[in-house]
N, C-alpha and C positions, 0 to 999 in steps of 0.2 A: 463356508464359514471358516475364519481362520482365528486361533486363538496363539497369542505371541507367550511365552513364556521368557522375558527378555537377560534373565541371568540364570539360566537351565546349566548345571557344570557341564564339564567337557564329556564326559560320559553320552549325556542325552543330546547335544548339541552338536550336526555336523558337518554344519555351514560355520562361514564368520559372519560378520555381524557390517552393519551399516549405524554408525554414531552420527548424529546431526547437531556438531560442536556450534556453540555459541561463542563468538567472538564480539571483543567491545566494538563498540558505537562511536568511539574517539576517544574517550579515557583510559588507558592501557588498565589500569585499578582494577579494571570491573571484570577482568578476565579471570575464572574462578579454578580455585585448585585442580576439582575435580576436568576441567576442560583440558589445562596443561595435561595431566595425566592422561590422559583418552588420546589428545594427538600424539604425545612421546609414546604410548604405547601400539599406536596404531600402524602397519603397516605400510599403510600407503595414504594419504593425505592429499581428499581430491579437492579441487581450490579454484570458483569462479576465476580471482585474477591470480596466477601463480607470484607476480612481481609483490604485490599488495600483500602477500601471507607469508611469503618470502621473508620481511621484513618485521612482520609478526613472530614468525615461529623465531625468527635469531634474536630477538630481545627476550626471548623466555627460553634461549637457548634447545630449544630441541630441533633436535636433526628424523629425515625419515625419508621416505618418496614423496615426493608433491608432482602430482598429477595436475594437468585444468579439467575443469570439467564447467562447461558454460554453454548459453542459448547455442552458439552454433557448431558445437562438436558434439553436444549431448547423446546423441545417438548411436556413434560409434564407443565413443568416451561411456556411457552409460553401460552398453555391452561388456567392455571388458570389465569394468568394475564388478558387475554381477559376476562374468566370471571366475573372477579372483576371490572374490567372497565366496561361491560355491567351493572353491577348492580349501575354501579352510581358513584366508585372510581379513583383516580387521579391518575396515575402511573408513574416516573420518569424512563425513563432508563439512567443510566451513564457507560460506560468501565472505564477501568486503567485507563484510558488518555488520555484527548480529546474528539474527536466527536466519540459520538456512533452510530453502525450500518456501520461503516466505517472499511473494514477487520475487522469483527466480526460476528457474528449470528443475531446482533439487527436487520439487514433489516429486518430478517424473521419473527420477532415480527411485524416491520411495517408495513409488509403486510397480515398477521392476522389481524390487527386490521384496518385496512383499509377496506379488506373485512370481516367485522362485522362491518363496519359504525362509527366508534370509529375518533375521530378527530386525528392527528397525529402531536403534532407542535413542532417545533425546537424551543431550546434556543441555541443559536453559542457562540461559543467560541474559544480557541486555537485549533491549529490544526498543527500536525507535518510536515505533504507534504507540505501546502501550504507557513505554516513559512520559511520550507528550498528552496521551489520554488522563494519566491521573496528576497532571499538573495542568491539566485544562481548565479545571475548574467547573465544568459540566461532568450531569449526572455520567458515573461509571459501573450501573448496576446491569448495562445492556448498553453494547456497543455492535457497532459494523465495520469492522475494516475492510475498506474499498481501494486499498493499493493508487495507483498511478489511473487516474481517468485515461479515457481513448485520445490520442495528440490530436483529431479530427473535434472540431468544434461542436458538429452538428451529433456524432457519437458521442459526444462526451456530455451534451444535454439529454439527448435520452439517459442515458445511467443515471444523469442526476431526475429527471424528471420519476424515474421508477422508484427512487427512494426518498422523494418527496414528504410522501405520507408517513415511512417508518420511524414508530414513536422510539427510537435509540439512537445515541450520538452518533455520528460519523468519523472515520479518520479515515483519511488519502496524505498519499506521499509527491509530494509536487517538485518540480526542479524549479531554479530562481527563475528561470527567462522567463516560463510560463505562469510563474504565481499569480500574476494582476491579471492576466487574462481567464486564468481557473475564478477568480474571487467575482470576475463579473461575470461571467458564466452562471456563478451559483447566487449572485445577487439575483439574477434572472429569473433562476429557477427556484428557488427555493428561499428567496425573500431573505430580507435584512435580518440572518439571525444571527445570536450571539457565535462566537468563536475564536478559536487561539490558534496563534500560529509559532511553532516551535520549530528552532533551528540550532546547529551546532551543539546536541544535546548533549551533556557531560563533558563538554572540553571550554576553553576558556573563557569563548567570547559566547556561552550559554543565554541563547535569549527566546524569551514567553514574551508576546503581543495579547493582548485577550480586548476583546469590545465584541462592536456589532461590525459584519461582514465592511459596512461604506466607509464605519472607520478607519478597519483594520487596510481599506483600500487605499486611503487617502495617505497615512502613514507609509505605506511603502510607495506610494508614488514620491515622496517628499525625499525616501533613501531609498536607493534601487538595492534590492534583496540580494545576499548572498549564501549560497550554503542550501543543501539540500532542504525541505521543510517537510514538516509535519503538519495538516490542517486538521484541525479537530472542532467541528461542527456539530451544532444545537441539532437533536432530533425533531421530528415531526411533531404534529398534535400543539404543542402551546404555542410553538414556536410560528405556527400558520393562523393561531388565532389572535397574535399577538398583531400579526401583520396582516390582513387579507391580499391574497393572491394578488388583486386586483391593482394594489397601491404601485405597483412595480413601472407599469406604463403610463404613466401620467406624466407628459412634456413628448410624448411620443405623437406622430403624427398617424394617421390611418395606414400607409404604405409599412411606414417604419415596425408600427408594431406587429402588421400580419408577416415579416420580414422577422420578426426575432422569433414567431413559434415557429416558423418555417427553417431556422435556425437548429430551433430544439427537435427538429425530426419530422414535424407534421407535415402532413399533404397541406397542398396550396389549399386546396377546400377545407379543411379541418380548420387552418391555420385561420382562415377567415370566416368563418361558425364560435373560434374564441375568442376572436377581437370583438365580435357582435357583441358576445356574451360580457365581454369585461366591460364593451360602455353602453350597455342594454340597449343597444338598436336592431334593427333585424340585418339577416346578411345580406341582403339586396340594397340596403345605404350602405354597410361595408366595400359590394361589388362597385356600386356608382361612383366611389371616391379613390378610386384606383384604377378604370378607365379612364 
């Protein structure tokens, strides 16, 4: 069991500490007093991109070490950090944008230094999901942030197919290329529900989409998307009684549809046991119309 005592004075304290600074989202504004102070006080300032925080820290003028610390140095990069904290020094970590250790590598800093006894404490700040969750306009009494789905199609139907059921909104982080192919993805799986899609949040060209999934499709086919996004989807439970599973394949032909569960991950056999099931025939006329 470990019990953190996160502002213990110098007396009882005899590590330094690990800060997990919060950086805006694109509006410099949102950057809060408390965060300046933590990085000008910090000894060494570890930094997904050093270029990108570079240009941060000189607008609020503070000077210090700026280290990287990102997916492919982590390891080594990780190591000394901990060291350095063990002997006594203050360590900020910041990403791009927002909260670190949140789709990134910083957890794995935090739990280095958690088991090495090292204090762990947040400074909060902006934050992309939860900005676009409560301008979604769906329930935010119970959410699931699901980060970045798997870039493999057929992985990225299962995730969605196992969160099918759960009665709480969704949020994932999509890049522009792959948004229309994420939104039919989830037309697939998880049927026409409502959802918002949020981009460039807090800077100027700030835009909220909200409908049903084939709207929100047909609208960015009309303008091709730019700008990181935020997807924030209808939970399970009304949202699958609103629509039954079933309506999704209809204009599909027998091949085509045991081809898109086979898509979402199923064995060929499975995949043709659901197609039976969705147009109530048995799987031996599904097997006949695919030889």
């Amino acid at each position: 069991m470990n019990v953190q005592k996160s502002f213990a004075d110098g007396a009882e304290r005899r590590t330094g500490a690990l800060y997990l600074v919060a950086t805006p989202i694109g509006n410099l504004e949102d950057m809060t007093w408390r965060a300046v102070r933590t990085l000008r006080e910090a000894d060494v300032i570890a930094a997904e991109d050093t270029r990108q925080t570079r240009k941060l820290l000189s607008h609020f003028q503070i000077s210090g070490q700026l280290v990287s610390y990102h997916e492919h140095n982590k390891e080594s990069s990780g190591k000394e950090l901990v060291r350095r904290m063990m002997d006594g020094q203050q360590v900020a970590l910041v990403s791009d944008a927002g909260v670190p250790a949140v789709s990134d590598p910083g957890y794995e800093l935090v739990q280095a230094a958690i088991e090495a006894g090292i204090p762990v404490v947040p400074v909060p700040g902006a934050n992309a999901a939860l900005s676009a969750l409560i301008v979604s306009g769906l329930p935010t009494d119970a959410f699931l942030y699901a980060g970045f789905l798997p870039r493999r199609g057929q992985e990225a139907a299962k995730q969605l197919a196992r969160w099918r059921q759960v009665p709480c909104t969704l949020v994932f982080y999509e890049a522009p290329h792959r948004l229309e192919r994420t939104l039919e993805l989830m037309l697939e799986v998880l049927g026409d529900r409502r959802i918002a899609l949020a981009r460039e949040l807090t800077k100027k060209h700030e835009e909220i989409a909200r409908g049903r999934i084939r709207e929100c499709l047909e609208w960015i086919r009309n303008q091709p998307p730019r700008g990181e996004y935020c997807i924030v989807v209808e939970g399970g439970g009304e949202a699958d009684d609103a629509e039954p599973a079933g309506q999704w394949w209809h204009g599909l032909d027998v091949r085509e549809h045991v081809e898109r569960y086979e898509r979402q991950g199923h064995s060929r056999k499975d995949a043709m046991k659901l197609a039976a099931k969705d147009r109530g025939v048995s799987k031996r006329d599904i097997y006949r119309e695919l030889v």
